[in-house]
C-alpha positions as a Python dict, from the first residue, in 0.01 Angstrom:
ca = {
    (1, 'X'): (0, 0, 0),
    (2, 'X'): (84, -225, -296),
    (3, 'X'): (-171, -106, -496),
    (4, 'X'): (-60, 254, -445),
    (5, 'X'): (292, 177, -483),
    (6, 'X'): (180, -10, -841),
    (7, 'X'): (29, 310, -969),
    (8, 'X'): (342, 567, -851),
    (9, 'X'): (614, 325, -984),
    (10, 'X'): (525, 379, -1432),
    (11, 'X'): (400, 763, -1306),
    (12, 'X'): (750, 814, -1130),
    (13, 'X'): (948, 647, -1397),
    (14, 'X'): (793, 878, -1681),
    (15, 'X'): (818, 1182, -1455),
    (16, 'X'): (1200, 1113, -1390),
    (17, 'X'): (1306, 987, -1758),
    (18, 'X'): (1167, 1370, -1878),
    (19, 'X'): (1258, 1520, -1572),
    (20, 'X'): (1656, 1406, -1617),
    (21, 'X'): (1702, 1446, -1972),
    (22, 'X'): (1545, 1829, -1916),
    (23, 'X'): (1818, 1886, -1616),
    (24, 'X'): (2059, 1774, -1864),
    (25, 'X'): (1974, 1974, -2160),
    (26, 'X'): (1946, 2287, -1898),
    (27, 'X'): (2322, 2192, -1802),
    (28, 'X'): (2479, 2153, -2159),
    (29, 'X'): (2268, 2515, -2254),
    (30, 'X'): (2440, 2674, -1908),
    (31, 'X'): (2762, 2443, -1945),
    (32, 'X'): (2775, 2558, -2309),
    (33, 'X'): (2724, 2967, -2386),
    (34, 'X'): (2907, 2908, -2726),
    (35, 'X'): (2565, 2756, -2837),
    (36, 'X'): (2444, 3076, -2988),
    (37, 'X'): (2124, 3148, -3181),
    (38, 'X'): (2068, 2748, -3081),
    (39, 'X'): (2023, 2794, -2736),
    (40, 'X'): (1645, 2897, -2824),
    (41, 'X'): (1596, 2565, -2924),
    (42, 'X'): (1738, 2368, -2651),
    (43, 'X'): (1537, 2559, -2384),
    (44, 'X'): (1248, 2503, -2611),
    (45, 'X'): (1354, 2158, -2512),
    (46, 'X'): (1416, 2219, -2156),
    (47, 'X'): (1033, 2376, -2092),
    (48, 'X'): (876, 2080, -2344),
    (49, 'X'): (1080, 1783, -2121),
    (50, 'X'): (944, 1972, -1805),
    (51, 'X'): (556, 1984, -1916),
    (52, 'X'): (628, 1625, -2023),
    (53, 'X'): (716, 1528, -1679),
    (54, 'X'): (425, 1685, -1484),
    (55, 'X'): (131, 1511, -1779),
    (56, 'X'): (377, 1200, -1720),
    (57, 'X'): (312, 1232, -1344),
    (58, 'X'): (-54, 1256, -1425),
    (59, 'X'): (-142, 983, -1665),
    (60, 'X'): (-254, 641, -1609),
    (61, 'X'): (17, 447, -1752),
    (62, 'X'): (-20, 199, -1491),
    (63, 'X'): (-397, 65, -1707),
    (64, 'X'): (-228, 36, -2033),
    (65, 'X'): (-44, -191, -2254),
    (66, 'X'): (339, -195, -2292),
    (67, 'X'): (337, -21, -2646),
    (68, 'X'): (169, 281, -2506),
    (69, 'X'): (418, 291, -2218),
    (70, 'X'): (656, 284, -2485),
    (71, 'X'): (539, 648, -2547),
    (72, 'X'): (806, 863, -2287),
    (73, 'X'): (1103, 701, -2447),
    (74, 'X'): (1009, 758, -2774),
    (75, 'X'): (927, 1108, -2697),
    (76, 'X'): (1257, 1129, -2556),
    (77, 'X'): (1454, 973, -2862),
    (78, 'X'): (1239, 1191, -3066),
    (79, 'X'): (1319, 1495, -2904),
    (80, 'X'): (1736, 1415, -2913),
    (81, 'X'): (1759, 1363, -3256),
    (82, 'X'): (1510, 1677, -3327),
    (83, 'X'): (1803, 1874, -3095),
    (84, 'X'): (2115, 1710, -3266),
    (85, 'X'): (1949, 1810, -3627),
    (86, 'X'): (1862, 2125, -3514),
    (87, 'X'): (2184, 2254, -3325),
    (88, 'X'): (2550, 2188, -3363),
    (89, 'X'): (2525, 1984, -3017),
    (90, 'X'): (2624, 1693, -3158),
    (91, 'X'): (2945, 1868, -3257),
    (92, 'X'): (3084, 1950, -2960),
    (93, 'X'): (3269, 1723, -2700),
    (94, 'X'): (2964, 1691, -2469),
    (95, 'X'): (2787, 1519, -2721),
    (96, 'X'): (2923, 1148, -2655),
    (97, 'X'): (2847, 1213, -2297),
    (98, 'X'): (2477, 1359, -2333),
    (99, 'X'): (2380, 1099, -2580),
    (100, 'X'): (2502, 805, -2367),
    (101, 'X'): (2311, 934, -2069),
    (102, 'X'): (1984, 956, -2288),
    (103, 'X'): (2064, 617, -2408),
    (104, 'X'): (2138, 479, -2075),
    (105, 'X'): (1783, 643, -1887),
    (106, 'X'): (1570, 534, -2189),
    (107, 'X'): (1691, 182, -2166),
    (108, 'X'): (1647, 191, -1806),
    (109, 'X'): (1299, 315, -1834),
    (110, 'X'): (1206, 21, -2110),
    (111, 'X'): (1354, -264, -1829),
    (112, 'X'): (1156, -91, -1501),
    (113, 'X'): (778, -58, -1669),
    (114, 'X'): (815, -355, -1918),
    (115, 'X'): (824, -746, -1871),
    (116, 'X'): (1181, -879, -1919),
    (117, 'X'): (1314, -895, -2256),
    (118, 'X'): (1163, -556, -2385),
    (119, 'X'): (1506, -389, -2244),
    (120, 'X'): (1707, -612, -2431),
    (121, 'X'): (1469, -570, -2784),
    (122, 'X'): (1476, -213, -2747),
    (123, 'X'): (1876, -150, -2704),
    (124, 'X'): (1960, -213, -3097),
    (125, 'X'): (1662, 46, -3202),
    (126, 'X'): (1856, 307, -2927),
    (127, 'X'): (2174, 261, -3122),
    (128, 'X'): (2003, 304, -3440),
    (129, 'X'): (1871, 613, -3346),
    (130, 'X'): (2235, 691, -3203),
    (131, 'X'): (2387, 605, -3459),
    (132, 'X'): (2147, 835, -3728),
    (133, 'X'): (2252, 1138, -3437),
    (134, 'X'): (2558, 1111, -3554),
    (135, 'X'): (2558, 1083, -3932),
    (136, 'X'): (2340, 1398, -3936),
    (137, 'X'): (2617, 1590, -3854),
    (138, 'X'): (2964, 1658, -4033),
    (139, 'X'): (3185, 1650, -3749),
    (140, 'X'): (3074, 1331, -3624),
    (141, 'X'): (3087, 1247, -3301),
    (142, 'X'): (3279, 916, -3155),
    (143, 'X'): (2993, 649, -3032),
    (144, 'X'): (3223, 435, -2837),
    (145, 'X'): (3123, 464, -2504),
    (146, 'X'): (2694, 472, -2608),
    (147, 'X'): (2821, 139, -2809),
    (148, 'X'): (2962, 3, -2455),
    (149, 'X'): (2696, 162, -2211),
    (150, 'X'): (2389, 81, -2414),
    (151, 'X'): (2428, -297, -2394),
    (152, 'X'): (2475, -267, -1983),
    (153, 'X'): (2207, -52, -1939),
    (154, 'X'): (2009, -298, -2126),
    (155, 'X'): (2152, -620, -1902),
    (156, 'X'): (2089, -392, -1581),
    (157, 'X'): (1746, -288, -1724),
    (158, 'X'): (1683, -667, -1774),
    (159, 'X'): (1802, -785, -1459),
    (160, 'X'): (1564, -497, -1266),
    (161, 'X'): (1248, -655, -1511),
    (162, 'X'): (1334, -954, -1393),
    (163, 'X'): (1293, -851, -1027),
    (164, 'X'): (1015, -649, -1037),
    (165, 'X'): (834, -903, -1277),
    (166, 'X'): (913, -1194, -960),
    (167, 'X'): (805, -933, -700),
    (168, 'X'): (469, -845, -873),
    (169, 'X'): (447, -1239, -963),
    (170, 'X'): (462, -1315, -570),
    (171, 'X'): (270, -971, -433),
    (172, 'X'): (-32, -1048, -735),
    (173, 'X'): (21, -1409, -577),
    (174, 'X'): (-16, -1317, -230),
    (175, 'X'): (-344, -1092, -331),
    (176, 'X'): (-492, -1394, -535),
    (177, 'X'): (-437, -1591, -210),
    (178, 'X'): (-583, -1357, -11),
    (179, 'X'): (-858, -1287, -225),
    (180, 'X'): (-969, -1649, -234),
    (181, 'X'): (-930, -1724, 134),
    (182, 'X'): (-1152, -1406, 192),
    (183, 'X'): (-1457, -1526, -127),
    (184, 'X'): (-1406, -1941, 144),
    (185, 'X'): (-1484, -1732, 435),
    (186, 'X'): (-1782, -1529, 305),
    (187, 'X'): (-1927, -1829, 141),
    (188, 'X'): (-1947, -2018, 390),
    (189, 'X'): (-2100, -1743, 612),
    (190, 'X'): (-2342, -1755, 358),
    (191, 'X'): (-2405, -2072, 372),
    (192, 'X'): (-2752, -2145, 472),
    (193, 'X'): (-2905, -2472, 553),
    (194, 'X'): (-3033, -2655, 322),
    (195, 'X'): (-3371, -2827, 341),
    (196, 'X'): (-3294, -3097, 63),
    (197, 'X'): (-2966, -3272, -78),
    (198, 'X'): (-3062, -3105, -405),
    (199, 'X'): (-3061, -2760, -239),
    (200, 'X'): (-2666, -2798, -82),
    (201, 'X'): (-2584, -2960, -414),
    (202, 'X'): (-2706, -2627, -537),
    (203, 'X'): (-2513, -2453, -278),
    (204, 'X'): (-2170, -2639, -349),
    (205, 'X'): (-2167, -2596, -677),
    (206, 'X'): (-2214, -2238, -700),
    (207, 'X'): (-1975, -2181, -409),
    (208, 'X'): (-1700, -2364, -572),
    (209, 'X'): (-1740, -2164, -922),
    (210, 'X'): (-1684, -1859, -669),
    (211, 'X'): (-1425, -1979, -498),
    (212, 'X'): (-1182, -2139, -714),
    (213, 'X'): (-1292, -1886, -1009),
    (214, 'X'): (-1404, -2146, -1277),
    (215, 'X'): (-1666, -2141, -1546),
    (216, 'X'): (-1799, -2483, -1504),
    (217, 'X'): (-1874, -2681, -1131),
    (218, 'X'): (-2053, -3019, -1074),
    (219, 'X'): (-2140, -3145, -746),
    (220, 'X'): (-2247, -3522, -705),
    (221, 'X'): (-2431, -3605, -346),
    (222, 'X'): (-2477, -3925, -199),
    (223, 'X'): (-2841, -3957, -5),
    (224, 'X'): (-2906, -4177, 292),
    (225, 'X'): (-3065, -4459, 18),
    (226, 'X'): (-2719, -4453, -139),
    (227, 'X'): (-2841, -4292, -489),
    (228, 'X'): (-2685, -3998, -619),
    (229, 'X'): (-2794, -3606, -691),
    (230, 'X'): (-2610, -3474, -974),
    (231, 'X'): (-2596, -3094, -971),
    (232, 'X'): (-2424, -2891, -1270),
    (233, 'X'): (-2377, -2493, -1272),
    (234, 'X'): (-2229, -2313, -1544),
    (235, 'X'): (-2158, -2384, -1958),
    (236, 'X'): (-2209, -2763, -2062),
    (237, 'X'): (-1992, -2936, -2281),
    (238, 'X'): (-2030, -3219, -2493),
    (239, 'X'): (-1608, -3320, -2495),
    (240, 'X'): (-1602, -3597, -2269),
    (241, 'X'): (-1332, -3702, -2034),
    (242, 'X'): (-1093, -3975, -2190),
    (243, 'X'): (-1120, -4321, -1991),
    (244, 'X'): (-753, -4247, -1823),
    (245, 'X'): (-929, -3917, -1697),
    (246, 'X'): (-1213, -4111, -1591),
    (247, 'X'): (-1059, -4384, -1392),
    (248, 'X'): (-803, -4080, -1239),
    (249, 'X'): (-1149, -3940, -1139),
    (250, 'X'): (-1360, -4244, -1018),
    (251, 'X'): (-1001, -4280, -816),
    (252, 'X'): (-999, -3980, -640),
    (253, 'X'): (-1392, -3955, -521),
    (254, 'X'): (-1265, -4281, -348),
    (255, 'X'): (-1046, -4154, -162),
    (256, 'X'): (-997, -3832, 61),
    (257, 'X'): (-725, -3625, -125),
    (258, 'X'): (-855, -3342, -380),
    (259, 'X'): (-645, -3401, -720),
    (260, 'X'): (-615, -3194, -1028),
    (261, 'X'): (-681, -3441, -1325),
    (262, 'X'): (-528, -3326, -1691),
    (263, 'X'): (-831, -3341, -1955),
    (264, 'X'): (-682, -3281, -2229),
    (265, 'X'): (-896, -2982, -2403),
    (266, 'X'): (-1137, -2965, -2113),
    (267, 'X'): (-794, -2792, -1949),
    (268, 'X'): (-727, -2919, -1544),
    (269, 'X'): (-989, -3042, -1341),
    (270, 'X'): (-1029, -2946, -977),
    (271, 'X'): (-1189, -3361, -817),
    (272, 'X'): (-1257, -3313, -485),
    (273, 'X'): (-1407, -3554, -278),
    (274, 'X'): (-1639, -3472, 31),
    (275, 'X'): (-1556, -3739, 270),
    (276, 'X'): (-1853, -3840, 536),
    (277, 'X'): (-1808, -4025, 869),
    (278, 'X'): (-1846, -4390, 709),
    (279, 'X'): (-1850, -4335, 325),
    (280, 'X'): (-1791, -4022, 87),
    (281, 'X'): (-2109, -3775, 114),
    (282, 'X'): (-2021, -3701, -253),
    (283, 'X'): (-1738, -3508, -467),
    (284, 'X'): (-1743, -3180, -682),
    (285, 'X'): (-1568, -3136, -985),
    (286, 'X'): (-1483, -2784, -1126),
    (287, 'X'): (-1310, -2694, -1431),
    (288, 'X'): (-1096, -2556, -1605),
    (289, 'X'): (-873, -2469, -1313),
    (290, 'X'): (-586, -2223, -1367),
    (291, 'X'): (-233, -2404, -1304),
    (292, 'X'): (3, -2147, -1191),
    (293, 'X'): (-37, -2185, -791),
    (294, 'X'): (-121, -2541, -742),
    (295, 'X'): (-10, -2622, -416),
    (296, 'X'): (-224, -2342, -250),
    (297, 'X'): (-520, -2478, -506),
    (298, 'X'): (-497, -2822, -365),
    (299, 'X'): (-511, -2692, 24),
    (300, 'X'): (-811, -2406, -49),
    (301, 'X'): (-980, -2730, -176),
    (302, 'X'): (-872, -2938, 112),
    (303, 'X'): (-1034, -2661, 358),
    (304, 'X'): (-1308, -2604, 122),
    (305, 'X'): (-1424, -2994, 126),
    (306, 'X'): (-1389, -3010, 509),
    (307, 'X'): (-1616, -2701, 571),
    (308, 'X'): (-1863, -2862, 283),
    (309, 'X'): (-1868, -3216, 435),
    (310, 'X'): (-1938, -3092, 799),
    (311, 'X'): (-2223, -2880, 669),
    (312, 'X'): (-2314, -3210, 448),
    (313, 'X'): (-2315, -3402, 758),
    (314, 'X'): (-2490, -3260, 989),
    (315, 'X'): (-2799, -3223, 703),
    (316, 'X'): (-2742, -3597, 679),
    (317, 'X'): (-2797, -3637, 1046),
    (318, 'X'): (-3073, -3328, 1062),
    (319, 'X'): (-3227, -3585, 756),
    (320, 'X'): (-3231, -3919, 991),
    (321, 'X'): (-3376, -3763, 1286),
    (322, 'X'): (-3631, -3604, 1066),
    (323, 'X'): (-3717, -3939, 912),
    (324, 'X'): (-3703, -4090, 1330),
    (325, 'X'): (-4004, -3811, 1399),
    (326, 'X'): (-4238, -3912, 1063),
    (327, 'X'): (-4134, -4294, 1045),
    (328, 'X'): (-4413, -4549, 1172),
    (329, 'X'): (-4229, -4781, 1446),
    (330, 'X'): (-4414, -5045, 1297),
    (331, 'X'): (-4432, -5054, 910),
    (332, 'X'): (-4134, -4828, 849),
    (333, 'X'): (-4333, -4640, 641),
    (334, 'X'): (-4410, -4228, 777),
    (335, 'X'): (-4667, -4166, 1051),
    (336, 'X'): (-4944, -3976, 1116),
    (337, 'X'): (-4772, -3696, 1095),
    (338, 'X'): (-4593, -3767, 772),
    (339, 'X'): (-4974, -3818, 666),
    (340, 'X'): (-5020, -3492, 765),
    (341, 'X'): (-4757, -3311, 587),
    (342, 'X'): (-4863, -3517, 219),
    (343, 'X'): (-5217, -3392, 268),
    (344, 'X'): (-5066, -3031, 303),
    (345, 'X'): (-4869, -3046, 22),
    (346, 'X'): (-5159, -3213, -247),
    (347, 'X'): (-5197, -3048, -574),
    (348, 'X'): (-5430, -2959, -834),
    (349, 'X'): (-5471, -3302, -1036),
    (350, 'X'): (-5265, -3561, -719),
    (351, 'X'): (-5473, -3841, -644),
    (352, 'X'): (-5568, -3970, -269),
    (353, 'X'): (-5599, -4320, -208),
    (354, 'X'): (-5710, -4437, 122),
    (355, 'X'): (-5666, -4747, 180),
    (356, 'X'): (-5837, -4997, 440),
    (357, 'X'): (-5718, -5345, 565),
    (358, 'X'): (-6034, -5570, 564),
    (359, 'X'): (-6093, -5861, 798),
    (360, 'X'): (-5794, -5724, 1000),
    (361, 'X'): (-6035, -5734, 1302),
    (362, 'X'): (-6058, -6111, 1221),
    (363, 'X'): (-5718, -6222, 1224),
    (364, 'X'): (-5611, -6035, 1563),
    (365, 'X'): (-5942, -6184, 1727),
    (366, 'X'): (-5861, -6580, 1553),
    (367, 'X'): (-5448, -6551, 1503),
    (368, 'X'): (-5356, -6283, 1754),
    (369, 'X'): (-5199, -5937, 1744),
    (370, 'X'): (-4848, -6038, 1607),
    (371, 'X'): (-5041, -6209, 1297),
    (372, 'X'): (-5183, -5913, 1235),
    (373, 'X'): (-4901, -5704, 1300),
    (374, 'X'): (-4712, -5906, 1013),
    (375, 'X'): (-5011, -5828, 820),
    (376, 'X'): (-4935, -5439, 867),
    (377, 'X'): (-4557, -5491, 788),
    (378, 'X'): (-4673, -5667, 422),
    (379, 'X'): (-4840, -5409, 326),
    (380, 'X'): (-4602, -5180, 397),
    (381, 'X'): (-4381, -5326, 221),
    (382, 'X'): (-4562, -5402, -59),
    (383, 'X'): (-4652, -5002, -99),
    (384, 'X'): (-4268, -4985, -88),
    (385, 'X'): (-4271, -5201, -388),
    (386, 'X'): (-4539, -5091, -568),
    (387, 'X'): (-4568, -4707, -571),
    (388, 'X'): (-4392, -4543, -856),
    (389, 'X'): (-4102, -4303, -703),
    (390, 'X'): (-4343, -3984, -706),
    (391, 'X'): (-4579, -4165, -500),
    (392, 'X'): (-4593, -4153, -162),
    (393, 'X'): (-4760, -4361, 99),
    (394, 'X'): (-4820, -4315, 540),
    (395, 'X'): (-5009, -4512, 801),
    (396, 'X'): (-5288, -4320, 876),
    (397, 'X'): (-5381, -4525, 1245),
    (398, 'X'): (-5522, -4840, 1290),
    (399, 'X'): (-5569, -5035, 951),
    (400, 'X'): (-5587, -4761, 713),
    (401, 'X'): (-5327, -4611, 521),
    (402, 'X'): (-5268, -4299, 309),
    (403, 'X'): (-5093, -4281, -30),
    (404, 'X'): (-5048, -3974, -252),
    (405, 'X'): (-5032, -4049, -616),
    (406, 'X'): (-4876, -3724, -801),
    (407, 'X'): (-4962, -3579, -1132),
    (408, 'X'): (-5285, -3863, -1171),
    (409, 'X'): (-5527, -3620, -1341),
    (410, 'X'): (-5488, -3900, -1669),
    (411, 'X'): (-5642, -4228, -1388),
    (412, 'X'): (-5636, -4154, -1055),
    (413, 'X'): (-5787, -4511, -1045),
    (414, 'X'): (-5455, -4667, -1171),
    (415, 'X'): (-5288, -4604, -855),
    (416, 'X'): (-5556, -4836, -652),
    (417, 'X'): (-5567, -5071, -918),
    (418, 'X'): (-5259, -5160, -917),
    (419, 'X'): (-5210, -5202, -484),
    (420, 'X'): (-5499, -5411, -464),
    (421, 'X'): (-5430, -5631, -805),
    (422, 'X'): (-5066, -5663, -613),
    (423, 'X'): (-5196, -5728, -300),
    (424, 'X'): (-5454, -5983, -428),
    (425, 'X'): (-5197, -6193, -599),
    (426, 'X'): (-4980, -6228, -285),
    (427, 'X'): (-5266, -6445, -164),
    (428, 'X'): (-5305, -6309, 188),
    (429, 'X'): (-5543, -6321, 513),
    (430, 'X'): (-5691, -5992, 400),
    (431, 'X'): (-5867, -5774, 111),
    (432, 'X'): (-5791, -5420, 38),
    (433, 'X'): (-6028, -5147, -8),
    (434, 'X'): (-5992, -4808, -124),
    (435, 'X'): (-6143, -4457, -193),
    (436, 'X'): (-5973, -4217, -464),
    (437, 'X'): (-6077, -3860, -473),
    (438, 'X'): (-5871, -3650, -710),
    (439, 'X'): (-5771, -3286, -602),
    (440, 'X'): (-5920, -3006, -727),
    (441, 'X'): (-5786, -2628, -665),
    (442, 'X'): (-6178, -2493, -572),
    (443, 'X'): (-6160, -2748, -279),
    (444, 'X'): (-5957, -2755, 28),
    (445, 'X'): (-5772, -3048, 121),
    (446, 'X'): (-5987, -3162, 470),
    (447, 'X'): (-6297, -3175, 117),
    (448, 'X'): (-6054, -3375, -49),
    (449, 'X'): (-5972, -3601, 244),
    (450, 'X'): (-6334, -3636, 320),
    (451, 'X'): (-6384, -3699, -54),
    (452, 'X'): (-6141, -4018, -76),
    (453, 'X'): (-6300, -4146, 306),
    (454, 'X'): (-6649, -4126, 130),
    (455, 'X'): (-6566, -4389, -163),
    (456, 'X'): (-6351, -4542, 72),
    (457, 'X'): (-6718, -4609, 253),
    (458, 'X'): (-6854, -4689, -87),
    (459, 'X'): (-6650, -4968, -188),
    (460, 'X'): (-6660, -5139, 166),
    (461, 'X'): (-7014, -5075, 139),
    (462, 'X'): (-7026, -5262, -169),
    (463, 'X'): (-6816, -5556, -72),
    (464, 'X'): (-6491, -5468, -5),
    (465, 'X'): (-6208, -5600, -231),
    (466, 'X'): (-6241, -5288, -419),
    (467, 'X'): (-6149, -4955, -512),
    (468, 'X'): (-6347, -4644, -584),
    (469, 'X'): (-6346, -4322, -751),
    (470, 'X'): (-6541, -4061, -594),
    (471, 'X'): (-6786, -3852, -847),
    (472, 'X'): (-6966, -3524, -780),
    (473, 'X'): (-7317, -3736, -794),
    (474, 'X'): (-7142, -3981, -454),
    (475, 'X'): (-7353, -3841, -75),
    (476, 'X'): (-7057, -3897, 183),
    (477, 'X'): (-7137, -4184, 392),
    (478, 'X'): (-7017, -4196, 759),
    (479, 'X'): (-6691, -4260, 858),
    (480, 'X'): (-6583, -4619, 833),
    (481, 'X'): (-6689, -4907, 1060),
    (482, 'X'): (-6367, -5017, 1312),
    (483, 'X'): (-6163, -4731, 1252),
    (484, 'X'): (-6096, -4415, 1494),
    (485, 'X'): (-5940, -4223, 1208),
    (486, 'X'): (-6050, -3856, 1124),
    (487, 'X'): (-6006, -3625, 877),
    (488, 'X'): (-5681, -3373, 922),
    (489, 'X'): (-5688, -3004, 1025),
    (490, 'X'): (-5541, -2843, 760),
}
């Protein structure tokens, strides 16, 4: 209804402003017989005005700029002083009058289909072009009451653009509001869940360019660990937040309140923090945010980072409980079935290292099962400590463990190496031995697996305390002594 309404109101004006100054040339021609061999002229006029009103009725004005709405009032002026030139109208008594109405609609017209001031701007060209009506005549007419109506049509005009500017403010408002309530629900019917933290960083950041209409979003997720996952969508920049910025910032990811933060020629940022159950799950930060309805702003992003953090939540909870169904009671470290999923997802030129406890046997026979159970939970631990952050290690069963080393084309020996030189220096009841086979793309990953068990078998074979690169030339051995391990279906 608005929308309609916005397209009849600069149609309707037009229409009228032609419309009224044809009835009123049609009057003065009827009102006025005495007119003579001029009357051609002014129903010339009459027929122009009315083919003016119906294209006026017709056009578009509504999609363009104020000059070219400028164009019926012109017309209008144009076509006066073409009339007074042309006729002795401005001659006779009902000139004052005719003008001043003319004056009077034109003005009007300006202050209804114009931002306020235009009205007011326009008024001394109308008496201009009043006042050259009149000096083009010899009996020249009295402009007294166009010099008094003029200047209140233009204060009525302006006080009409005033309104109608503050009603299309609130109604474009209202649609704006609207709109972006409407782009918060569909996003986050969209939103699908995510498998990793990177993935809903993803997710937020492109959802909040969306929603709050900005060029620039980045999202910063805490993890379970406590590190962070920076996510940035949209233009970078290399102008930097002052520090006051940056401690107004670091303030408000502290706390639970979204803020807009002044940056200078970055223009307002949008910080909003994403508040967890025991610590915030992150913030985003989106920018530059326009300033004229803040106050709705801050409460979209109030909603926004309560809908985000629930969704947050519940992948930080999904995350735990899958960690609970691939975590080793024992070690910490994942399970067989995390062992499982690394085999699955080995690529051309990652390293497997399986890795073998020796004399484990030994010390649960002479020290007992908790001595060798503290055994276990070192070298867990050392893994932990050892293993670069793309590595990734599981407890296979029993005394052997798995580790994945990624991207090892260059050494895949490097990765043993360095375990057992580790382990060695902690000066422990046991040895280490291990069996590297790097992946290849022609094999499948059970060849692969049996690949690594088969040095594995080598290097215990030839006196543990070692690691071993399986070669093309290597027969596989059988499985190794005091272990009930296989090989994975894959």
């Amino acid at each position: 209804m608005a929308e309609t309404l916005w397209r009849v109101r600069f149609r309707a004006a037009a229409a009228v402003l032609f419309v009224a100054v044809a009835g009123l040339t049609l009057l003065d021609l009827l009102a006025r017989p005495e007119l003579g061999d001029n009357s051609a002229t002014l129903t010339a006029l009459v027929l122009v005005f009315g083919a003016a009103a119906v294209v006026a009725a017709l056009l578009p004005w509504e999609r363009w700029s104020k000059l070219v709405r400028l164009i019926p009032p012109a017309a209008v002026l144009g076509a006066t002083l073409i009339a007074v030139s042309a006729t002795d109208a401005a001659a006779t008594s009902y000139a004052p009058v005719s003008l001043t109405i003319v004056a009077v609609l034109v003005t009007g017209y300006i202050g209804f289909t114009t931002s306020p001031g235009w009205a007011l701007g326009a008024s001394p060209l109308i008496l201009v072009a009043l006042l050259l009506a009149r000096q083009s005549q010899p009996n020249r007419v009295s402009l007294i009451l166009p010099l008094v109506a003029v200047p209140v049509a233009a204060l009525t005009a302006e006080l009409i653009s005033l309104l109608s500017y503050r009603l299309e403010r609130g109604d474009g408002l209202s649609r704006r509001r609207a709109d972006r309530l409407g782009r918060l629900e569909d996003v986050l019917r969209q939103f699908r869940r995510p498998g990793t933290l990177t993935e809903a960083a993803n997710q937020v950041a492109k959802a909040a360019i969306d929603i709050f209409d900005v060029e620039r979003s980045t999202v910063v997720l805490r993890d379970s660990a406590g590190g962070l996952i920076p996510v940035s969508i949209g233009p970078s920049t290399d102008r930097e937040p002052d520090a006051v910025t940056a401690d107004l910032v670091a303030e408000t990811i502290l706390g639970d309140t979204p803020r807009l933060v002044p940056t200078g020629s970055n223009g307002t940022m949008l910080v909003l923090p994403l508040p967890a159950q025991d610590a915030p799950a992150g913030a985003v930060l989106v920018y530059p945010v326009p300033t004229d309805d803040p106050d709705f702003t801050i409460d979209l992003a109030r909603l926004f980072s309560v809908q985000v953090s629930i969704a947050i939540e519940h992948l930080f909870v999904i995350d735990e409980l899958n960690k609970a169904t691939t975590r080793d009671a024992l070690t910490g470290i994942g399970n067989r079935r995390h062992a499982d999923a690394l085999l699955k997802s080995l690529q051309a030129g990652d390293a497997l290292v399986l890795l073998d406890l020796d004399f484990l046997k030994t010390v649960n026979d002479t020290l007992g099962h908790a001595a060798g159970d503290q055994v276990l939970q070192e070298l867990s631990a050392h893994l932990r400590t050892v293993l670069r952050d793309s590595d990734t290690s599981a407890r296979l069963g029993g005394d052997e463990f798995l580790v994945v080393a990624r991207r090892a084309h260059a050494d895949p020996l490097a990765v043993a190496d360095r375990i057992l030189a580790g382990w060695v220096g902690k000066g422990g009841l046991t040895t280490l031995s291990a069996g590297v086979a790097l992946h290849d793309a022609d094999v499948s990953v059970s060849e692969t697996f049996d690949r690594a068990d088969s040095a594995l078998y080598g290097a215990k074979r030839a006196g543990k305390d070692q690691a071993k690169l399986w070669q093309p030339e290597d027969s596989d051995g059988p499985a190794n002594p005091g272990t009930d391990v296989a090989a994975p279906s894959t």
